[in-house]
N, C-alpha and C positions, 0 to 999 in steps of 0.2 A: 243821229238823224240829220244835224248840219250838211253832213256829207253824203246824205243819199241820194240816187236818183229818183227822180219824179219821175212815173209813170207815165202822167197824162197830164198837159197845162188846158184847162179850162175854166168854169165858171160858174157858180150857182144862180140859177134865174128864178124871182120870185115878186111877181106883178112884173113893175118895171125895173124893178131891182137888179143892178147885173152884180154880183161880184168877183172877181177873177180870182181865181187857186189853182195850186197846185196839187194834184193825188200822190201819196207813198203808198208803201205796200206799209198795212202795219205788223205782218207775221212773217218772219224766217222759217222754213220747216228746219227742226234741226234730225228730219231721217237720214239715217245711213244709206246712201244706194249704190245697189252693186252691179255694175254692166256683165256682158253676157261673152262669154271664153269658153272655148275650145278644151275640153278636158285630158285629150288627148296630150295637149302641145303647150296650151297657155294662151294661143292665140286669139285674140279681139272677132267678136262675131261679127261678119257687116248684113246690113240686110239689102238684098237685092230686087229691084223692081223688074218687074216684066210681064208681060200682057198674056194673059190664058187665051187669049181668042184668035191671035195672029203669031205667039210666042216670040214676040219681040223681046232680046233678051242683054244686056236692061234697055229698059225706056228711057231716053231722054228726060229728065225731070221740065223742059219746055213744052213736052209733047203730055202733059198730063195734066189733064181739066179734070172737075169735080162733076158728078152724076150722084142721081138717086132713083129710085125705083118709084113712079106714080101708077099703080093700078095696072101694074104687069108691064107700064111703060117705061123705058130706061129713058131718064131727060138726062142729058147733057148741058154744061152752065160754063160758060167761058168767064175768065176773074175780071173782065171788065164789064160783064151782066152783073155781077157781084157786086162790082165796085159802082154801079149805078145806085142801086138798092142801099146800099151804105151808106150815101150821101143824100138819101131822105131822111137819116136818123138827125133832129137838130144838135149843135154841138157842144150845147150848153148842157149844166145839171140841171134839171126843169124841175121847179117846183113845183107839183099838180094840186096838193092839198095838206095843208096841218091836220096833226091830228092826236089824241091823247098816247104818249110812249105805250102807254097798256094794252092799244088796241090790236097792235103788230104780235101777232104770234111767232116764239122765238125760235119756236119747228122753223120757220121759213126763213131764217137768216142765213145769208152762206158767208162772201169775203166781207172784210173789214178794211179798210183804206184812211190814213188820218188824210183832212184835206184840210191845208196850209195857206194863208192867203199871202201873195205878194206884195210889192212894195205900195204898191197903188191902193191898196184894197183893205188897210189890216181897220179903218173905221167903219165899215159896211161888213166884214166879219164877225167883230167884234160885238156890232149891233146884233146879227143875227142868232150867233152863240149867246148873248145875253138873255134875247125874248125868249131862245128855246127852254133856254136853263130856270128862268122865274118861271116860265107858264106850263112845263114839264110837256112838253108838247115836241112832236118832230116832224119833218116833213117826209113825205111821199114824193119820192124823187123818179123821174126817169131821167135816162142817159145811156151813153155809151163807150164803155172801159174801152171795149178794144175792135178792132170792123169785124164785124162779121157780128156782132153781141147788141143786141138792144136788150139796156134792163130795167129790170124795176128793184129801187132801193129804197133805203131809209137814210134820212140826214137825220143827226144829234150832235147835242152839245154833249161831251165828255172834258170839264176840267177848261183849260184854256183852247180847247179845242174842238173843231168839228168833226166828226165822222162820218165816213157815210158805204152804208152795208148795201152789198148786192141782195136780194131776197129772191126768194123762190118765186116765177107767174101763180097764179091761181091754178092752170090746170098743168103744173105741175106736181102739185102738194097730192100721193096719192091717199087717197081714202080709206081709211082703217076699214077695214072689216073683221072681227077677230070674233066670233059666234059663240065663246067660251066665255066671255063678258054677260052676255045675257043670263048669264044661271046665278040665278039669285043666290049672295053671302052675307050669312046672319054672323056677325064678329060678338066672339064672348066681351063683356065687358072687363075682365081680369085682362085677357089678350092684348086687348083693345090699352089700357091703362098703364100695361109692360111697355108697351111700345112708344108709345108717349114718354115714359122714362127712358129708354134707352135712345129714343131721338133729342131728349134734355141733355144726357149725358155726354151726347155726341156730339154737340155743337157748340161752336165757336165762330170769331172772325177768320175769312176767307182771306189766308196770307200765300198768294200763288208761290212766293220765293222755297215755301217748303215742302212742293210737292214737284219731287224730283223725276225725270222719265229713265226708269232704270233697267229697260230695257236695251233703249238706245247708247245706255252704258257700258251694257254689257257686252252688245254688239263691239264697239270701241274696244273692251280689252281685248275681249277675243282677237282682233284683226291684227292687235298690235302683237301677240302673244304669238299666233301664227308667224306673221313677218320676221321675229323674232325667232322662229326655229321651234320655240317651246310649247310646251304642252297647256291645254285650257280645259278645265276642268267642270261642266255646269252645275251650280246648286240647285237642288233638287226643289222646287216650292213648296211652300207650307202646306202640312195636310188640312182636309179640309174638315169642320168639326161635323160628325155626324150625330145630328140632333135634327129627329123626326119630328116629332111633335113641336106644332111652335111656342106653346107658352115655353116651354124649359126652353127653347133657343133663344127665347127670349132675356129668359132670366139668365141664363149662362152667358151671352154676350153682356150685361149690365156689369157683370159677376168680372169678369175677362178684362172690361174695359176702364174697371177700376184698380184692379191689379196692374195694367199698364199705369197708369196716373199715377200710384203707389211706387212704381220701381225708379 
């Protein structure tokens, strides 16, 4: 992390509280991606611009502004009406309100970002991370990652440090509606009592390091296996147990999951 790039230098604002930080990214994806070739030849796809209404062919990447469709009308928006609009986002991380960590539903969390204070700053950080951490409390932040982005986040303390998550607006979160939920379920108590035992059975402390993505594993050999000339072989996935009735899936998982423990 010594060596990463900072995203965004800004500052968390709270009363009059300024404090200055730096954002990281705090997640790498590690997916495989794969661009788009000519199956014919091997060829690199490119994609080309050009206009359906005049077949301009390609367009100038100077001559293309952004539109959207208002009520059958097509508005047109040049990047300096854009770039007006962005800069009534203020440039601080704005504190709006504390509030209990539990009240934030975690449906609504999207990026994570560790934010780092500098050299100026690391005693008014420090205070901040402290009060969030004894009073278990976070803030309700607005701000702005990147132009064109006004969000709504949450700031915490995690460990020696701050984070702070983008969330979902309000009338973003869509609305369950699932109508099969209404029909009343009476749970046997034996059902009820298995299940309880096989969620004792099952659990433990949450160690990330041993839970491996073995898909994007496999992807990897394959690619290398290909490049290599040779041949890749997929294993077939485990079948899966057919057990209708749920008390016996229940007892057979218990049954299953001790026999793993055992070998």
């Amino acid at each position: 992390m010594a060596t990463a790039r900072a995203l965004k230098s800004t500052s968390v604002k709270f009363g009059m509280v300024n404090i200055p930080l730096k954002l990281y990214k705090s997640v790498d994806s590690h997916d495989v991606s794969f661009k788009q070739h000519h199956a014919g030849c091997g060829g690199s796809i490119k994609m080309e611009r050009y206009c359906e209404a005049c077949e301009v062919k390609p367009v100038p990447f100077g001559d293309v502004i952004k539109g959207i469709d208002h009520d059958g009308t097509l508005v047109l928006v040049t990047a300096d009406e854009i770039k007006a609009l962005e800069s009534e986002t203020p440039p601080a991380i704005e504190v709006v309100q504390f509030v209990d960590a539990g009240e934030i539903d975690p449906l609504t969390y999207e990026s994570a970002y560790y934010a780092a204070p500098d050299k100026t700053s690391l005693e008014g950080y420090t205070l901040l991370r402290t009060v969030l951490a004894e009073t278990g409390r976070v803030g309700v932040v607005r701000f702005s990652l990147r132009a064109g982005r006004h969000s709504l986040g949450v700031l915490r303390a995690s460990g020696d440090l701050l984070i702070v998550h983008t969330v979902a607006w309000p009338d973003e979160v869509r609305e369950p509606a699932f109508p099969i939920l209404d029909k009343p379920v009476e749970l046997k108590p034996a059902v009820l009592d298995m299940a309880h035992k096989l969620v004792d059975s099952m659990t433990g402390s949450f160690k990330p390091e041993e839970f491996v993505d073995t898909y994007t594993d496999r992807v990897k050999e394959f690619i290398a296996a290909r490049a290599e000339g040779g041949e890749f072989i997929p294993s077939p996935a485990e079948a899966e147990d057919d057990v209708s009735d749920l008390l016996a899936a229940l007892e057979a998982s218990i049954v299953k999951k001790a026999k793993k423990k055992a070998a």
